[in-house]
C-alpha positions as CSV (number, residue, x, y, z in Angstrom):
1,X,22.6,2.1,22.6
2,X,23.4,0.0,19.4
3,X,24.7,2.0,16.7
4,X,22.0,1.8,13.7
5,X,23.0,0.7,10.5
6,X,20.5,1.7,7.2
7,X,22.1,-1.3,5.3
8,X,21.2,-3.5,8.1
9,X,18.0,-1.6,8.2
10,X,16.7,-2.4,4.8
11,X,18.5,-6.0,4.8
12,X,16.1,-7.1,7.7
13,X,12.8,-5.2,5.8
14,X,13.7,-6.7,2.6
15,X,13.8,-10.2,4.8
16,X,11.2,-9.5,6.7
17,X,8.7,-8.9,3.7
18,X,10.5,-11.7,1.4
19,X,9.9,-14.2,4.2
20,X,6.4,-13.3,5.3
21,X,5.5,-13.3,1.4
22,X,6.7,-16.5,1.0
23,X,5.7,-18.7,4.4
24,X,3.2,-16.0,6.1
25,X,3.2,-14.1,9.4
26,X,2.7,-16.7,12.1
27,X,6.0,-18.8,10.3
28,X,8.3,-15.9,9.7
29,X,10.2,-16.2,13.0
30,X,12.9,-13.6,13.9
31,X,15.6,-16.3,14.3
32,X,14.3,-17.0,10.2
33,X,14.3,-13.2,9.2
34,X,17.8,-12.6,10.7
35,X,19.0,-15.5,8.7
36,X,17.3,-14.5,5.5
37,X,18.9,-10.9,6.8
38,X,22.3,-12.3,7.5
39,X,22.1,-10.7,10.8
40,X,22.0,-12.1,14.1
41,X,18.9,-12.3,15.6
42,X,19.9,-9.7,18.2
43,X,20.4,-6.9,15.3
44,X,16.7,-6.6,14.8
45,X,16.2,-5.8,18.1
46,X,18.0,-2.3,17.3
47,X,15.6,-1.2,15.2
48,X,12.1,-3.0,16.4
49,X,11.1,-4.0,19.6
50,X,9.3,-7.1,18.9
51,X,7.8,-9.0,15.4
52,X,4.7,-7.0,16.4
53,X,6.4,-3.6,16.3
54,X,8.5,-4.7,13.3
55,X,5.4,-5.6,11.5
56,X,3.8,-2.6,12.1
57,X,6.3,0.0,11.3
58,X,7.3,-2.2,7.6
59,X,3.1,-1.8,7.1
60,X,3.7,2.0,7.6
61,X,6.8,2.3,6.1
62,X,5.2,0.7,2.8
63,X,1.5,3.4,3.2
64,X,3.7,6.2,3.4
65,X,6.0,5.0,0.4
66,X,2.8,4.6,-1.5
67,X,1.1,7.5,-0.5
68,X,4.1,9.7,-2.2
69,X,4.4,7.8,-4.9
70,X,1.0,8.5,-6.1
71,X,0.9,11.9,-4.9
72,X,4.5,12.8,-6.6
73,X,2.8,14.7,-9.6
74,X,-0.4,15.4,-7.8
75,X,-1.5,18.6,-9.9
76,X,-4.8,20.5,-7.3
77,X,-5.0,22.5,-11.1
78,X,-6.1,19.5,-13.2
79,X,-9.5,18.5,-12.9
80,X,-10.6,16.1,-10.3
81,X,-11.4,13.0,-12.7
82,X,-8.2,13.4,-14.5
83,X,-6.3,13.9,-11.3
84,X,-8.2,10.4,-10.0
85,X,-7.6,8.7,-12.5
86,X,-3.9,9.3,-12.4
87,X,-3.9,8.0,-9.3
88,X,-6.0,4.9,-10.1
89,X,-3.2,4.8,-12.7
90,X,-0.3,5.1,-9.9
91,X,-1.9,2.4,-7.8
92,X,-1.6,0.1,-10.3
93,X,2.0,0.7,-11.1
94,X,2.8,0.6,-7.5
95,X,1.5,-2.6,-6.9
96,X,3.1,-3.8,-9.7
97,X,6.4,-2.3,-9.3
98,X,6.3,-2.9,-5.7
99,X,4.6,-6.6,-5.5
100,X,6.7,-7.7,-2.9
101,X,5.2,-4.7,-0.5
102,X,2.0,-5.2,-2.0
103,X,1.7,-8.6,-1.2
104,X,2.7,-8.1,2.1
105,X,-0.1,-5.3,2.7
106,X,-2.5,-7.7,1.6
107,X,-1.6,-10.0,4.1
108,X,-1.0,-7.4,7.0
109,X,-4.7,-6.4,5.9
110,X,-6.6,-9.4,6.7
111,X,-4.6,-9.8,10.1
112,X,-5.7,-8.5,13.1
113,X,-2.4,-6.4,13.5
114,X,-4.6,-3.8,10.8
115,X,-7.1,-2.2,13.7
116,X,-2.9,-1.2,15.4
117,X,-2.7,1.0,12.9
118,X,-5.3,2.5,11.4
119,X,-5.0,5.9,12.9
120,X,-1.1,6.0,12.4
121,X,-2.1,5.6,8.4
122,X,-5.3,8.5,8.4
123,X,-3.0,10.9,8.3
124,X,-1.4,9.4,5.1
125,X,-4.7,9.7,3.0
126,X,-5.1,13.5,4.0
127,X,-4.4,14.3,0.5
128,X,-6.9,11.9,-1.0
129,X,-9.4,12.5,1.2
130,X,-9.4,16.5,1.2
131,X,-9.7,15.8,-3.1
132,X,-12.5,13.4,-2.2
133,X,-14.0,16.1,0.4
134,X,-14.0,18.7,-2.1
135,X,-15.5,16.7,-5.0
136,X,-18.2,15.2,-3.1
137,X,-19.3,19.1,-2.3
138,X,-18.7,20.1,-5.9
139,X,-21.2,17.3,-6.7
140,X,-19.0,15.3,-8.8
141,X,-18.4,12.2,-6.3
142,X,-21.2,10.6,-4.5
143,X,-21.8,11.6,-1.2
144,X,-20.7,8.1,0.3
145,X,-18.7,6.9,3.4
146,X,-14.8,7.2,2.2
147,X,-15.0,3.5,2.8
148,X,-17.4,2.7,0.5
149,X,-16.0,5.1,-1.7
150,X,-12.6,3.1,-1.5
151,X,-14.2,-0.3,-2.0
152,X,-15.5,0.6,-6.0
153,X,-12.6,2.4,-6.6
154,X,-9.0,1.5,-5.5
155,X,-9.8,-2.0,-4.3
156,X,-11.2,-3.0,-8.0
157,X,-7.3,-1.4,-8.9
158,X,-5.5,-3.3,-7.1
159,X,-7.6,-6.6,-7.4
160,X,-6.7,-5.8,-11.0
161,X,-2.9,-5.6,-10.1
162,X,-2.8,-8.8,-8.3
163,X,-4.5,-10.7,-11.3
164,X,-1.7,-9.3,-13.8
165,X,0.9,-10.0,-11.2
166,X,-0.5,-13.8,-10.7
167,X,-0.9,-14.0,-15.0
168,X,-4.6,-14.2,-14.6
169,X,-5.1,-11.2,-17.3
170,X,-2.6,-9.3,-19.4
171,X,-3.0,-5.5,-18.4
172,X,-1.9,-3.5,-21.1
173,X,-2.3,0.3,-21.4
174,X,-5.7,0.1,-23.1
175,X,-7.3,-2.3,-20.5
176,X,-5.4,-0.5,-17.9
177,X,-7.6,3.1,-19.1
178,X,-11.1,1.0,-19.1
179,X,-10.2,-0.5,-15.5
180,X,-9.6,3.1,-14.1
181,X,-12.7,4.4,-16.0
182,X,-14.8,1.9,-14.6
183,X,-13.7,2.7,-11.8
184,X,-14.4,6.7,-11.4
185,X,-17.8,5.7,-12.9
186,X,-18.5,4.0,-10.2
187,X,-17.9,7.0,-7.7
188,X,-19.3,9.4,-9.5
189,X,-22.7,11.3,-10.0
């Protein structure tokens, strides 16, 4: 067995993303990521089995770096609209602090690979979805599928993140709050 290197690690993930950003899954060869890398082609093969696998796990990898990101100050003592909308809030800054990843999600989200690992990335959104849970039984959040519940609330977020990372619209602070109220009006009773 290959001895695994975290350098090498990251070089390939940083490649992998940068390179699927810029010309798309079905382009982004290995042979192109190990150059982008500076690895040889072989390397990758330590860490992933195939561009499927490597896919897949970068995907993960990105959820759960989100996921505590968001949650990193999560306060169960603060009420449940100002602890939403702090993580409307984080979402935003995520996306734009980690536009590379983000980019990459959105493309990994309108593949197909997305139905591989949709139960691997459940246990991600515990958190949200026990607050969600709670608040829907407390009355103060619609009684809707998560889904939709997702759809008027994090997607307008991050829609909102890739116009300001495009230069469509200039989020500042003050745009940033009405966004995220918007947003918990929509999900709430």
């Amino acid at each position: 067995m290959r001895h695994k290197d975290e350098k090498k690690f990251d070089a390939i993930c940083n490649a992998a993303i940068s390179l699927i950003n810029e010309i798309g899954f079905a382009q982004a060869s290995m042979s192109k990521i190990a150059k982008r890398a500076e690895v040889s082609p072989a390397s990758i093969y330590t860490y992933f089995e195939n561009k499927e696998d490597m896919l897949v796990q970068l995907y993960i990898q990105g959820k759960r770096k989100m996921m505590m990101f968001i949650m990193q100050d999560y306060n169960p003592d603060l009420s449940i609209e100002t602890s939403t909308k702090t993580i409307f809030k984080k979402v935003f800054q995520f996306a734009i602090e980690h536009n590379d990843f983000f980019a990459f999600t959105e493309q990994f989200s309108n593949s197909p690979l997305i139905h591989c690992v949709k139960e691997e990335t459940q246990d991600l959104f515990i958190p949200l979805m026990e607050m969600v849970e709670k608040a829907k039984k407390d009355n103060i959040i619609r009684d809707l599928p998560m889904e939709l519940i997702t759809v008027f609330s994090f997607f307008p977020i991050m829609q909102l993140s890739k116009a300001h990372l495009i230069g469509e619209i200039k989020v500042d602070d003050k745009l940033l709050d009405t966004a995220v109220d918007l947003a918990w009006r929509a999900i709430t009773v």
